[in-house]
N, CA, C and O atoms as a MOPAC input file, in Angstrom:
PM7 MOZYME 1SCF
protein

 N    315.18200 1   119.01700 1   -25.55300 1
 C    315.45100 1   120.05200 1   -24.58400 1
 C    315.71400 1   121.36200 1   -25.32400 1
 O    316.74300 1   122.01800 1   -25.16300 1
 N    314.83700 1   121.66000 1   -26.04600 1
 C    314.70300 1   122.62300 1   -27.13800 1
 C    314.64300 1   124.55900 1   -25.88400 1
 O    314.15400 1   124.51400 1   -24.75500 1
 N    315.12800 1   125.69500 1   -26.37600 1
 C    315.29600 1   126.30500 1   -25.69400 1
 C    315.00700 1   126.60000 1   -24.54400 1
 O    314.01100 1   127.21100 1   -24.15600 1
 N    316.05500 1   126.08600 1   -23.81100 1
 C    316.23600 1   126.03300 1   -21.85800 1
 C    316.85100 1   127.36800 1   -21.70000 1
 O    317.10400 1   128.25800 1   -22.51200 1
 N    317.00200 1   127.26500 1   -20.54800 1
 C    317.73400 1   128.39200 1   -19.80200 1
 C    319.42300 1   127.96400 1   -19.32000 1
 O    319.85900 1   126.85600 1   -19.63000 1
 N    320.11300 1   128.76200 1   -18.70100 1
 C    321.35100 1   127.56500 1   -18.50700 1
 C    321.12300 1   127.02200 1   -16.92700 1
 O    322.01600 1   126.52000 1   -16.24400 1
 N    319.51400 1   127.26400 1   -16.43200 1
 C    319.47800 1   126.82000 1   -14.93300 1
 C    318.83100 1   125.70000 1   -15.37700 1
 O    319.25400 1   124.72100 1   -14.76200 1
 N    317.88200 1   125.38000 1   -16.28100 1
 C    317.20200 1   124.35400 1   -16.75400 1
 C    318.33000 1   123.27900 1   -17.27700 1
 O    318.45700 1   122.07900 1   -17.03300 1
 N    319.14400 1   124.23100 1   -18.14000 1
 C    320.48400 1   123.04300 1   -18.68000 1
 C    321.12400 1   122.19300 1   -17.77500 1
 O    321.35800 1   121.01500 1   -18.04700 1
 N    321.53100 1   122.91900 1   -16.31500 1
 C    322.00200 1   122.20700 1   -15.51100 1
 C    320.85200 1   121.58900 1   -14.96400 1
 O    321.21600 1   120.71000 1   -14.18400 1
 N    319.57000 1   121.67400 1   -15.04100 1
 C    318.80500 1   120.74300 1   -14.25900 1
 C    318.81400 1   119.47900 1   -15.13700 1
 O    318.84300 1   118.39400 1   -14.55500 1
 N    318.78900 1   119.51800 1   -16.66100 1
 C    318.49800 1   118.74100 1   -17.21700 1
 C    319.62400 1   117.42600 1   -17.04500 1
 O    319.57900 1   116.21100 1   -16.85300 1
 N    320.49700 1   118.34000 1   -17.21500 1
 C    322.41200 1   117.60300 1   -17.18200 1
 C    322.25500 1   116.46100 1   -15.47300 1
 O    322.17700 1   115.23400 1   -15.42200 1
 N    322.25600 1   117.39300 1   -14.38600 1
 C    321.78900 1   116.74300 1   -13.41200 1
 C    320.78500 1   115.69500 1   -12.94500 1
 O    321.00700 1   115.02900 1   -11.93400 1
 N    319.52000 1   115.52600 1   -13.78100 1
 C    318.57000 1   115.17000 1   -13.86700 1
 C    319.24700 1   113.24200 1   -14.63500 1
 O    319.04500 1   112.10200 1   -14.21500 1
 N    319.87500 1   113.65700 1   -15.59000 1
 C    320.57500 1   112.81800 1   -16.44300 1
 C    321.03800 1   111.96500 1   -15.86900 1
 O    320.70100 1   110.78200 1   -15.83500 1
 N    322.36300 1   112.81300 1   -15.05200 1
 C    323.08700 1   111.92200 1   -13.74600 1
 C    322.47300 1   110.85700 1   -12.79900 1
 O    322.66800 1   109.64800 1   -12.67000 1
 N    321.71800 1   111.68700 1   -12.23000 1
 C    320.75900 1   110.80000 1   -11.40000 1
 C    319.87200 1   109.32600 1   -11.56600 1
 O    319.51300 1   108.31600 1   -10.96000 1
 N    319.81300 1   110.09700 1   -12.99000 1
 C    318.74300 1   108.59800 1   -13.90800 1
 C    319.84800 1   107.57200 1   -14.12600 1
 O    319.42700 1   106.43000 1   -13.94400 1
 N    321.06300 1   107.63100 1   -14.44300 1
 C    321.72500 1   106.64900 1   -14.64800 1
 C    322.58800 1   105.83900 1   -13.36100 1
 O    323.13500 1   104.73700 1   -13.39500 1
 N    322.49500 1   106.73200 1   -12.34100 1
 C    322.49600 1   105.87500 1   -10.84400 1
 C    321.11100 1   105.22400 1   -10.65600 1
 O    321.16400 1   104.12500 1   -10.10300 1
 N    320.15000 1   105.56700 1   -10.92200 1
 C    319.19400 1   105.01200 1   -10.42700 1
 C    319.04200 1   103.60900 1   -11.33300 1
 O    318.40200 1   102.65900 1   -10.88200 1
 N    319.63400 1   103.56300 1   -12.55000 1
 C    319.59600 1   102.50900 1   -13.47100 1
 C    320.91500 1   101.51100 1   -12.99400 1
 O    320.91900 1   100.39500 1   -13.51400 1
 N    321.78100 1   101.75900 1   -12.25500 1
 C    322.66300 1   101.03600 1   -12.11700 1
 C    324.22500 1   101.52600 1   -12.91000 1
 O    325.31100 1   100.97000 1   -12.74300 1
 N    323.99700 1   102.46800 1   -13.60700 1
 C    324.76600 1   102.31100 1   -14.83400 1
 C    325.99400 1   103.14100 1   -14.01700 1
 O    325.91000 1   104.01900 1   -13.15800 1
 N    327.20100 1   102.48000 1   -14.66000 1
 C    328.68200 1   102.90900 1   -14.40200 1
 C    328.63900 1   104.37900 1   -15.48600 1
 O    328.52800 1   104.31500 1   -16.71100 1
 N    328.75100 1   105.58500 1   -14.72400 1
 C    329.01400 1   106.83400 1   -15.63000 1
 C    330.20000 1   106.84600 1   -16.41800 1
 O    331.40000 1   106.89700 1   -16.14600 1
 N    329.40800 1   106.77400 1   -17.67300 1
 C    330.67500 1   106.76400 1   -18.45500 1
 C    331.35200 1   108.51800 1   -18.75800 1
 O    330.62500 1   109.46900 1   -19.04700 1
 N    332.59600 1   108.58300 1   -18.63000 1
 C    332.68100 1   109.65300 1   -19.05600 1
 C    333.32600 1   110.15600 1   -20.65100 1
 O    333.29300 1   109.04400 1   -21.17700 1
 N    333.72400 1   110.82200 1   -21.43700 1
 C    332.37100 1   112.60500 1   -20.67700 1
 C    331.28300 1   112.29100 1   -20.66600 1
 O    330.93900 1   111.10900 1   -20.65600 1
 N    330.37100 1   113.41100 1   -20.66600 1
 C    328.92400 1   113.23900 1   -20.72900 1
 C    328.68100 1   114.39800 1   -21.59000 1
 O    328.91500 1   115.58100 1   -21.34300 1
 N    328.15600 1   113.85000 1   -22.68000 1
 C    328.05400 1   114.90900 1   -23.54300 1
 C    326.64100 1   115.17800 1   -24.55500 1
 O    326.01600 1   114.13800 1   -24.76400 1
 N    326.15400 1   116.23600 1   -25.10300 1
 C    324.87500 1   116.66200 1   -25.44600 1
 C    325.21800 1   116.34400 1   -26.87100 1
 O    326.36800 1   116.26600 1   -27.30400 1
 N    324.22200 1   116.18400 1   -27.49700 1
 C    323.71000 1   116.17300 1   -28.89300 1
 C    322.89700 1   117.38200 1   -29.72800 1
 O    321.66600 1   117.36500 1   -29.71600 1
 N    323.60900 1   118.41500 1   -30.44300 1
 C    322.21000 1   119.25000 1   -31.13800 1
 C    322.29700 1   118.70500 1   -32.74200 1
 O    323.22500 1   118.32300 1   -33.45500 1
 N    320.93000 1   118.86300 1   -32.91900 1
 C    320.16700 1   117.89700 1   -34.37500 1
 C    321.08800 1   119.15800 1   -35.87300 1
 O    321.40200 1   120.34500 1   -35.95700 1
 N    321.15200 1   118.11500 1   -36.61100 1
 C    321.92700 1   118.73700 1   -37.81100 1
 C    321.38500 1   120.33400 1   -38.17400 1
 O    322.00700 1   121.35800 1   -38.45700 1
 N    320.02700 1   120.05600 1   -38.03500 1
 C    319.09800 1   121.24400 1   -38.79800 1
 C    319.11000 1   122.06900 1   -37.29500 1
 O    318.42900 1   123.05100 1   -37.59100 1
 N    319.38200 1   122.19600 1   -36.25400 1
 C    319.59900 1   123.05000 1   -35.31300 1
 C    321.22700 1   123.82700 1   -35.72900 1
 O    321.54600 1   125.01400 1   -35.66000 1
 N    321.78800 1   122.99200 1   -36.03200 1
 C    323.40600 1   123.65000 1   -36.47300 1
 C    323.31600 1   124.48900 1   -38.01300 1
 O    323.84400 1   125.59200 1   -38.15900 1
 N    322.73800 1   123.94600 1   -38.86500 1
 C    322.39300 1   124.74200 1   -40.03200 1
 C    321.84100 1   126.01000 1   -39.59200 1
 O    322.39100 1   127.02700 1   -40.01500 1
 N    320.62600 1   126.14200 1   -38.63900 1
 C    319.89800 1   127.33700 1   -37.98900 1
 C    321.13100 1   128.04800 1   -37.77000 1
 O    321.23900 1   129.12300 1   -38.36000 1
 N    321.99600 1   127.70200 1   -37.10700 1
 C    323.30200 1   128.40700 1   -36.18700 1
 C    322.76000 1   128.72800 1   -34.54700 1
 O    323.23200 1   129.60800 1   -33.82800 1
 N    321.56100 1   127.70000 1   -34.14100 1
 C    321.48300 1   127.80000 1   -33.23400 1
 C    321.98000 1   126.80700 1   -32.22700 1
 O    321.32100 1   125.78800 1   -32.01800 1
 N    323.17800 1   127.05500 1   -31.54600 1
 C    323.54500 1   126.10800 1   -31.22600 1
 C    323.68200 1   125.60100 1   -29.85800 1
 O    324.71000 1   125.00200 1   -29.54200 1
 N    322.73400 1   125.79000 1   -29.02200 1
 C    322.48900 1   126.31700 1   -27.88500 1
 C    321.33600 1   125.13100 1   -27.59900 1
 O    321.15500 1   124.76200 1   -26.43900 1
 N    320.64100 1   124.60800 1   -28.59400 1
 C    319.66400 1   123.80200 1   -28.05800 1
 C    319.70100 1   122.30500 1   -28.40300 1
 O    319.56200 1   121.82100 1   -29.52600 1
 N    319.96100 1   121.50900 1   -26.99200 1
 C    320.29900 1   119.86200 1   -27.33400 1
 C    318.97200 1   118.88900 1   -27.56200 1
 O    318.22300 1   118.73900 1   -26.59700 1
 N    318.71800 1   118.33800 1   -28.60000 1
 C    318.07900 1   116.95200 1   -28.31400 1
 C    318.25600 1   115.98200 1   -27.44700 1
 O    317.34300 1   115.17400 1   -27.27800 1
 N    319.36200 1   115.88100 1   -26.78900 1
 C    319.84800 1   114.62900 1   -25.87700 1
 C    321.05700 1   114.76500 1   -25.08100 1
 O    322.04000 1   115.26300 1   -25.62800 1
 N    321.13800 1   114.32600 1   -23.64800 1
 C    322.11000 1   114.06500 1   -23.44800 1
 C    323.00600 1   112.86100 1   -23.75400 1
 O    322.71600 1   112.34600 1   -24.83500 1
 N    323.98400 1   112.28700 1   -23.12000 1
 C    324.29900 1   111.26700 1   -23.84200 1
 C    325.67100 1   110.90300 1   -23.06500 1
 O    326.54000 1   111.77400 1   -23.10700 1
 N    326.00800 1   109.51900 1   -22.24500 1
 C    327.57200 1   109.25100 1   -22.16300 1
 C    328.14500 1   107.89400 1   -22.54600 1
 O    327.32000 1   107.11700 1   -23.02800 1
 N    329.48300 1   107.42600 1   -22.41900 1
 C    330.00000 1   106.51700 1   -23.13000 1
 C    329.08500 1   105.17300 1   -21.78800 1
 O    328.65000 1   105.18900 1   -20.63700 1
 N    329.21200 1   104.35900 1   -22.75400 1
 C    328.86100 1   103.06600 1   -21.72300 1
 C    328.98600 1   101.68900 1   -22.73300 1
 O    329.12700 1   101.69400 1   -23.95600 1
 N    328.88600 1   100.47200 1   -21.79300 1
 C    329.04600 1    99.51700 1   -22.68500 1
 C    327.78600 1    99.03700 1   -23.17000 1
 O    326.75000 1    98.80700 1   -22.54600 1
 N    328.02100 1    98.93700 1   -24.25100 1
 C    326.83500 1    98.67300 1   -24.78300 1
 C    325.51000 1    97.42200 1   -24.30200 1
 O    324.31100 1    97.59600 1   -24.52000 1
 N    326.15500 1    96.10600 1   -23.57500 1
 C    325.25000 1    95.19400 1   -22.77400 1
 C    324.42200 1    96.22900 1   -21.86100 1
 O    323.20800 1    96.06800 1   -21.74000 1
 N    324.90700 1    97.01100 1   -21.39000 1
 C    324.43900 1    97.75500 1   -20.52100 1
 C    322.83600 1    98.49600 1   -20.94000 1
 O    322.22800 1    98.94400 1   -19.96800 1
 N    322.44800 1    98.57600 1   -21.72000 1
 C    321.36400 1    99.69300 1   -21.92300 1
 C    320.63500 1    98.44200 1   -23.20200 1
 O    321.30400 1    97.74500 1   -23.96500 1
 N    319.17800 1    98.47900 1   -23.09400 1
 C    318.43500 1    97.58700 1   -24.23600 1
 C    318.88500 1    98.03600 1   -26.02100 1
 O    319.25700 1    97.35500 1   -26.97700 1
 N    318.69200 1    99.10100 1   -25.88000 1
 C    318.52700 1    99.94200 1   -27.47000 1
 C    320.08200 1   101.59300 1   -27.03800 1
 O    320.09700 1   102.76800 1   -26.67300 1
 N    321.00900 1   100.54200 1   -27.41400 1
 C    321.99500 1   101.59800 1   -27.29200 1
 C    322.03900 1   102.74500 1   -28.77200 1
 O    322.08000 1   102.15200 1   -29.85000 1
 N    322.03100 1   104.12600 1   -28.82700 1
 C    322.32600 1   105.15300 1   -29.72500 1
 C    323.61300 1   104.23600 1   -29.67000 1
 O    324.00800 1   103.62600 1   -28.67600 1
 N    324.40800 1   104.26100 1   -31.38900 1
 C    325.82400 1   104.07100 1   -31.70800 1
 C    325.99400 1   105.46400 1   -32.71400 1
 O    325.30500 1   105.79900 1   -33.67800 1
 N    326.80000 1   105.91800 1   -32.29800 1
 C    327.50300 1   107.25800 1   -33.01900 1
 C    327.99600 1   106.45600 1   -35.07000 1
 O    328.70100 1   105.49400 1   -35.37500 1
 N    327.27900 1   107.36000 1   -35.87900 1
 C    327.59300 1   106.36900 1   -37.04200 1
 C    329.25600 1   106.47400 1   -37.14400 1
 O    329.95600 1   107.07200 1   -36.32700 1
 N    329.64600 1   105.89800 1   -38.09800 1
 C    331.25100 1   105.84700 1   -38.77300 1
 C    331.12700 1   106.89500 1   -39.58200 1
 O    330.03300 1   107.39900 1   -39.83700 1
 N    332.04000 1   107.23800 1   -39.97000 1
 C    332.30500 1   107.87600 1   -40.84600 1
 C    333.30500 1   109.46100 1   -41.06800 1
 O    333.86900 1   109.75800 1   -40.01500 1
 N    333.42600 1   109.89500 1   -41.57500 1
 C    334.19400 1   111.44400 1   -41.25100 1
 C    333.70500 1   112.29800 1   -40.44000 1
 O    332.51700 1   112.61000 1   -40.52200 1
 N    334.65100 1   112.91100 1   -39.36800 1
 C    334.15700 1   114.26100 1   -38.54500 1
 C    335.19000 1   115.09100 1   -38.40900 1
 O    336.35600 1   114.72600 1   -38.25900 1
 N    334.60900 1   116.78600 1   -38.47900 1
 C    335.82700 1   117.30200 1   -37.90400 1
 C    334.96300 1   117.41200 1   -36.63700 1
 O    333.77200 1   117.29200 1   -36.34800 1
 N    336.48700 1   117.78500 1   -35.82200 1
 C    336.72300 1   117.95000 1   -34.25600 1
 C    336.91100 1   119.51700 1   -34.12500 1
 O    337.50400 1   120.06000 1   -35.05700 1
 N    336.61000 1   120.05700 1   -33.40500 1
 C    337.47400 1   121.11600 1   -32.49200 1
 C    336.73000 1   121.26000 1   -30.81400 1
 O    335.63800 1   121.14100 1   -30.25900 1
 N    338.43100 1   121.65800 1   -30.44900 1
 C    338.44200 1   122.49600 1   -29.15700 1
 C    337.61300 1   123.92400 1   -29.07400 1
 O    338.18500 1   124.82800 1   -29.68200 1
 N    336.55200 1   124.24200 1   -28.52800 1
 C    336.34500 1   124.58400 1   -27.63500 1
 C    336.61200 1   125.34000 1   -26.26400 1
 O    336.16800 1   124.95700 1   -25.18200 1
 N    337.27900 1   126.29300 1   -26.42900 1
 C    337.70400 1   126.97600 1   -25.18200 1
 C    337.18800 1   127.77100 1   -24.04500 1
 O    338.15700 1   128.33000 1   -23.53100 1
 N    336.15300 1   128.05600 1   -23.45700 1
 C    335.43200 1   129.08600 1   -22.98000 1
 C    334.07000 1   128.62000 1   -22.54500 1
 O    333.64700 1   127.47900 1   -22.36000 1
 N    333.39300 1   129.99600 1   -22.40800 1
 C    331.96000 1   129.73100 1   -21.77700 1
 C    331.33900 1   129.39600 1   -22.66700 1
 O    331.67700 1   129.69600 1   -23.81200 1
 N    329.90200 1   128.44900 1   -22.31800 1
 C    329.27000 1   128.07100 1   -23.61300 1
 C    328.44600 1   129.20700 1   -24.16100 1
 O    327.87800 1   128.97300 1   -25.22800 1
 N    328.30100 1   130.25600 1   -23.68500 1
 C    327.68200 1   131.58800 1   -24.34200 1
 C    328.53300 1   131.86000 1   -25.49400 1
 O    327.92100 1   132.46600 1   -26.37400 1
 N    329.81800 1   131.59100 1   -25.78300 1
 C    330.41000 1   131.76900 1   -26.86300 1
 C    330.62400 1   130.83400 1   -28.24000 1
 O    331.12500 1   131.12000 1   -29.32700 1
 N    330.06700 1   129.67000 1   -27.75900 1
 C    330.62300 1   128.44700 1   -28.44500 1
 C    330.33600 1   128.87400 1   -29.86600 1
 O    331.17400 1   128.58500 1   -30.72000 1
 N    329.32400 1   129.48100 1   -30.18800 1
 C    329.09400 1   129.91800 1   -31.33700 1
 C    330.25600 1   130.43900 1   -32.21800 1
 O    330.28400 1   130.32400 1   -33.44300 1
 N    331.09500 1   130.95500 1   -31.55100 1
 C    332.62400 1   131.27400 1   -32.66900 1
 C    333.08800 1   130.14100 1   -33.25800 1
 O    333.34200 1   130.08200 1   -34.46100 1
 N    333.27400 1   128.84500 1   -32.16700 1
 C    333.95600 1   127.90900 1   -32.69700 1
 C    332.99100 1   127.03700 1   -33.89300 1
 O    333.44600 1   126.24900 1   -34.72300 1
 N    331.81100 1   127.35400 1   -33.74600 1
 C    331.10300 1   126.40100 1   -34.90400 1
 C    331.14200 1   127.46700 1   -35.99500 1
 O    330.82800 1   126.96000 1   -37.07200 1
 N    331.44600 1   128.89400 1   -36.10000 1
 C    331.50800 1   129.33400 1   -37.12300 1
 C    333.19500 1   129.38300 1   -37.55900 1
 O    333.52200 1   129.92900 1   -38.61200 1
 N    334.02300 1   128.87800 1   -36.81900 1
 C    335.45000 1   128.45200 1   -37.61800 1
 C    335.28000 1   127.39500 1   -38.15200 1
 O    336.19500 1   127.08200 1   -38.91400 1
 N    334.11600 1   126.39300 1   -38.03000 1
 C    334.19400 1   125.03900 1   -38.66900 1
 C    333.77900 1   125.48900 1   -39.70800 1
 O    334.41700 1   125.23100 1   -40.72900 1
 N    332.72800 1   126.20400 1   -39.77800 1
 C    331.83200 1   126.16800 1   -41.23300 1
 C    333.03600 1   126.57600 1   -41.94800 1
 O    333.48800 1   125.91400 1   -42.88200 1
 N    333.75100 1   128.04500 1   -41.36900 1
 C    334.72400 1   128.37200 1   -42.41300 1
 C    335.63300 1   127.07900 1   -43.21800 1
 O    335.96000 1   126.81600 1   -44.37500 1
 N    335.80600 1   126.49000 1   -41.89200 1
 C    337.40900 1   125.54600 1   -42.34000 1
 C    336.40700 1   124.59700 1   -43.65100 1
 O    336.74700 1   124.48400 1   -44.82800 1
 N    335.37300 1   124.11900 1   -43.13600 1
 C    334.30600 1   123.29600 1   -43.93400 1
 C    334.46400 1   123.75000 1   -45.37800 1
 O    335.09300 1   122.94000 1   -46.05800 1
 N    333.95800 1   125.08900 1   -46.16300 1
 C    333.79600 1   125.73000 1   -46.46300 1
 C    335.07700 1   125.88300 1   -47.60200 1
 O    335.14700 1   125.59000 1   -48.79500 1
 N    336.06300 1   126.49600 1   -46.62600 1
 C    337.59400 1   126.14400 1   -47.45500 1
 C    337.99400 1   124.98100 1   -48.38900 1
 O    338.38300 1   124.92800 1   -49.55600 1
 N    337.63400 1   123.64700 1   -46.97800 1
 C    338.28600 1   122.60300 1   -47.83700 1
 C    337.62500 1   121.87900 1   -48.17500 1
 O    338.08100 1   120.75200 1   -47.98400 1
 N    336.16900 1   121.89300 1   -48.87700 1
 C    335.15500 1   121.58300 1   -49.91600 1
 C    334.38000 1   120.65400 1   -49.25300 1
 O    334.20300 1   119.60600 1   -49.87400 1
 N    333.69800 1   120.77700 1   -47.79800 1
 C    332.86000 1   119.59100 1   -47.01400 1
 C    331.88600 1   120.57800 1   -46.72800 1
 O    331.95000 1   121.80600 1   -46.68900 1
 N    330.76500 1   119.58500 1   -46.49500 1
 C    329.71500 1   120.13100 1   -45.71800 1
 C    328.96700 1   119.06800 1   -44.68000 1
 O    329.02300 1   117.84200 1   -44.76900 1
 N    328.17100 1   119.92700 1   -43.56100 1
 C    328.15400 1   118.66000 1   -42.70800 1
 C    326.98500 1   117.73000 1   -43.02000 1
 O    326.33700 1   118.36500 1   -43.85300 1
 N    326.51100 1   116.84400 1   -42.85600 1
 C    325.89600 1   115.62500 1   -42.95500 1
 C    325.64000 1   114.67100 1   -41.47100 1
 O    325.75100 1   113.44500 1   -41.44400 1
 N    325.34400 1   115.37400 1   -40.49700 1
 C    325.35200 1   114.90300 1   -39.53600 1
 C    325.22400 1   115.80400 1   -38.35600 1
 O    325.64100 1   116.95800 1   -38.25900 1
 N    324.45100 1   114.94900 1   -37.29400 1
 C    324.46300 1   116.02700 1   -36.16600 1
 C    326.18200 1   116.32500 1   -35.34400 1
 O    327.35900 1   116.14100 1   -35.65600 1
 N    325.59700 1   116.74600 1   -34.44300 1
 C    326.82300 1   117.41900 1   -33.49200 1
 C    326.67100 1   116.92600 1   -31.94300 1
 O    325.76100 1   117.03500 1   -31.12100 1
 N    327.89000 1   116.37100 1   -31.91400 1
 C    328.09500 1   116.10900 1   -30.47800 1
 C    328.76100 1   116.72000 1   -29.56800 1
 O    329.97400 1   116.67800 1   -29.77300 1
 N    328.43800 1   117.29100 1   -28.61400 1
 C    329.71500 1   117.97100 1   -27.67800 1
 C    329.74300 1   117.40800 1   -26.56700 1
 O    328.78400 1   117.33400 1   -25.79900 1
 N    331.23100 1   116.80400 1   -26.31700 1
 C    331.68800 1   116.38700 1   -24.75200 1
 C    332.42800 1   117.01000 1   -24.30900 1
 O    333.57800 1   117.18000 1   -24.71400 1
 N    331.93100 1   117.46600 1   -23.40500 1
 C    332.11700 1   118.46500 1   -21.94600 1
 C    333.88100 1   117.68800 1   -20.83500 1
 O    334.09400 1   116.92300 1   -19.89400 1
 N    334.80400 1   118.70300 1   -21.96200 1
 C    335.95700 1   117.79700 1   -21.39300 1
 C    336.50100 1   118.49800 1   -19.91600 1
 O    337.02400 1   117.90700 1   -18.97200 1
 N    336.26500 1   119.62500 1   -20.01800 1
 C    336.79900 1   120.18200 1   -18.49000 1
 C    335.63900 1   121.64200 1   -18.23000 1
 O    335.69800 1   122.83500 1   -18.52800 1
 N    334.85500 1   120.96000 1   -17.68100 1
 C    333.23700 1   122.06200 1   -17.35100 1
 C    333.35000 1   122.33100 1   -15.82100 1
 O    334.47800 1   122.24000 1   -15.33600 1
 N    332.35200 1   122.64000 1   -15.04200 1
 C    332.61400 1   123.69500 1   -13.81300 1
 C    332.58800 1   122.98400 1   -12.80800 1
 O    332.87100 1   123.39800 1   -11.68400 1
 N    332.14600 1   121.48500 1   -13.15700 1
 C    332.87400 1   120.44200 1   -12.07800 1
 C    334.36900 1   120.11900 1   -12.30500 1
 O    334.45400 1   119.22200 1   -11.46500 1
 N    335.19300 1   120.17500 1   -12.65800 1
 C    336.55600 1   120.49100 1   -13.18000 1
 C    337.84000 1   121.38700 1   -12.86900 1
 O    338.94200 1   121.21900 1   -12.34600 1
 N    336.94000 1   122.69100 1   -13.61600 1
 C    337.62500 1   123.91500 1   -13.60800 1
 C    337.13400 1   125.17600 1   -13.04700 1
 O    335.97300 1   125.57000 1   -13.15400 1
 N    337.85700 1   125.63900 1   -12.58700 1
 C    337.50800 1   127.25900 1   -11.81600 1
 C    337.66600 1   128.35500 1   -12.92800 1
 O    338.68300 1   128.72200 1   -13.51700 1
 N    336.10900 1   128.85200 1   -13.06800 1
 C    335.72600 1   129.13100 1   -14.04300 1
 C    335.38200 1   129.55000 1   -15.33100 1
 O    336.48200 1   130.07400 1   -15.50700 1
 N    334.99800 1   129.69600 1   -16.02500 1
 C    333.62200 1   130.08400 1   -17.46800 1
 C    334.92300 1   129.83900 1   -18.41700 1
 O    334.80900 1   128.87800 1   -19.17800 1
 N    336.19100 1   130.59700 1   -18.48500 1
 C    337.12400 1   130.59600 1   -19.38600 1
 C    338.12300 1   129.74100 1   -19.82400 1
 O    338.87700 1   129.74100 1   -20.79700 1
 N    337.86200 1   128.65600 1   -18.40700 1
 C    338.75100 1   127.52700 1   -18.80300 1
 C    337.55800 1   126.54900 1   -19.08000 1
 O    337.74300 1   125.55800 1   -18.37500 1
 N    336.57800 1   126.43700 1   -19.70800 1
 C    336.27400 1   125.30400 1   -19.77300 1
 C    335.99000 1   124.80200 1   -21.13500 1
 O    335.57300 1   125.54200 1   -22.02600 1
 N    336.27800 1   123.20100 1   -21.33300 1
 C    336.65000 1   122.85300 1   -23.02900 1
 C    336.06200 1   121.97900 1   -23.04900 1
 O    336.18600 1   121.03400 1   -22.27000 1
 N    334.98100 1   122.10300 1   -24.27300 1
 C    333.92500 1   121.46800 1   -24.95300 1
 C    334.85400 1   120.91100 1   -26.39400 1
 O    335.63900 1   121.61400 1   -27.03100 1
 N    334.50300 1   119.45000 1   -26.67800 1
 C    335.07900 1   118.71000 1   -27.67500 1
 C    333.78700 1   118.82900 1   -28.58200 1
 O    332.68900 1   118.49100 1   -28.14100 1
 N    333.98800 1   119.41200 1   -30.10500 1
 C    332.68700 1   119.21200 1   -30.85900 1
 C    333.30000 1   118.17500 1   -32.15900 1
 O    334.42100 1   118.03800 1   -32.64800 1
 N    331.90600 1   117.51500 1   -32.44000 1
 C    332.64000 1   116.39100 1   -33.10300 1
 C    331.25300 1   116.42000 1   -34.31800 1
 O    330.14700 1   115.99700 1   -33.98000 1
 N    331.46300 1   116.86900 1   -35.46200 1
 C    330.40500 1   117.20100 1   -36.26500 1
 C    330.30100 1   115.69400 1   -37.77100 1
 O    331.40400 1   115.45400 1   -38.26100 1
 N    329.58400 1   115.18900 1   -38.12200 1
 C    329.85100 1   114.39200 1   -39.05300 1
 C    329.68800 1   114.93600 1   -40.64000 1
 O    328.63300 1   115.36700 1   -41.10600 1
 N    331.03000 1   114.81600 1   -41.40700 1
 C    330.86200 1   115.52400 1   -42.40200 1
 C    331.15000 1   114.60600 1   -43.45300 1
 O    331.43200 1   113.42300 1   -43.26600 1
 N    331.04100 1   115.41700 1   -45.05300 1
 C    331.05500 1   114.64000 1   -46.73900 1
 C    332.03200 1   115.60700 1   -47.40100 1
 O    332.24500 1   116.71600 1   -46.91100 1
 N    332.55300 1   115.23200 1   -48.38300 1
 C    332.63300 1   116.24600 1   -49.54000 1
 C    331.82700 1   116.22200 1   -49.82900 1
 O    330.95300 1   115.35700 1   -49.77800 1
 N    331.89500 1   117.79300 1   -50.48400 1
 C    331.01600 1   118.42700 1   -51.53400 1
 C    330.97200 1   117.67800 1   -52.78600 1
 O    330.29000 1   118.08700 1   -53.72600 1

């Protein structure tokens, strides 16, 4: 889902929903997007490969499993037109304390506009997989 619009985003997001009622599947929550490592290196961070929510794994033939390993986290505060600040405090913090990432990026959509009354309260969890340097 390489550069959408944010009317396409919500179609896509919606689109998502639907497919997993139509599959039977218990919505797991959050529901959250995936952008590819080399999209975050770009610093473009705006465009997802996938959506994606929690479920049990019997549930689906060929379940994605999130690997193990180290991630930092952050909150997320605001509209996603901004999110871009918060992935450039990671690089910093990254940066500081001698990691770099090694992994894509997940964001779950912890309080979005089904939630909250609007753009400024809403908090995206990013969960990046990282190494030392």
């Amino acid at each position: 889902m390489l550069n959408c619009s944010d009317k396409e985003f919500t179609k896509s997001i919606m689109a998502f929903i639907k497919y997993t009622k139509q599959e039977e599947m218990d919505i797991g929550y959050p529901i959250g997007g995936l952008i590819r490592q080399k999209q975050i290196e770009a610093a473009d961070y705006w465009n997802y490969s996938h959506f994606y929510m929690r479920v049990d794994q019997l549930m689906v033939e060929e379940p994605f499993i999130k690997k193990a390993g180290k991630y930092v986290i952050a909150y997320h505060k605001g509209s996603y037109m901004t999110i871009q600040d918060t992935y450039e405090e990671i690089n910093a913090y990254l940066n500081e304390n001698g990691y770099s990432i090694c992994g894509d990026s997940f964001e779950e959509y912890v309080m979005d506009e089904v939630s909250v009354s609007g753009e400024e309260n809403y908090v995206t969890k990013i969960m990046i997989q990282v190494e030392e340097k």
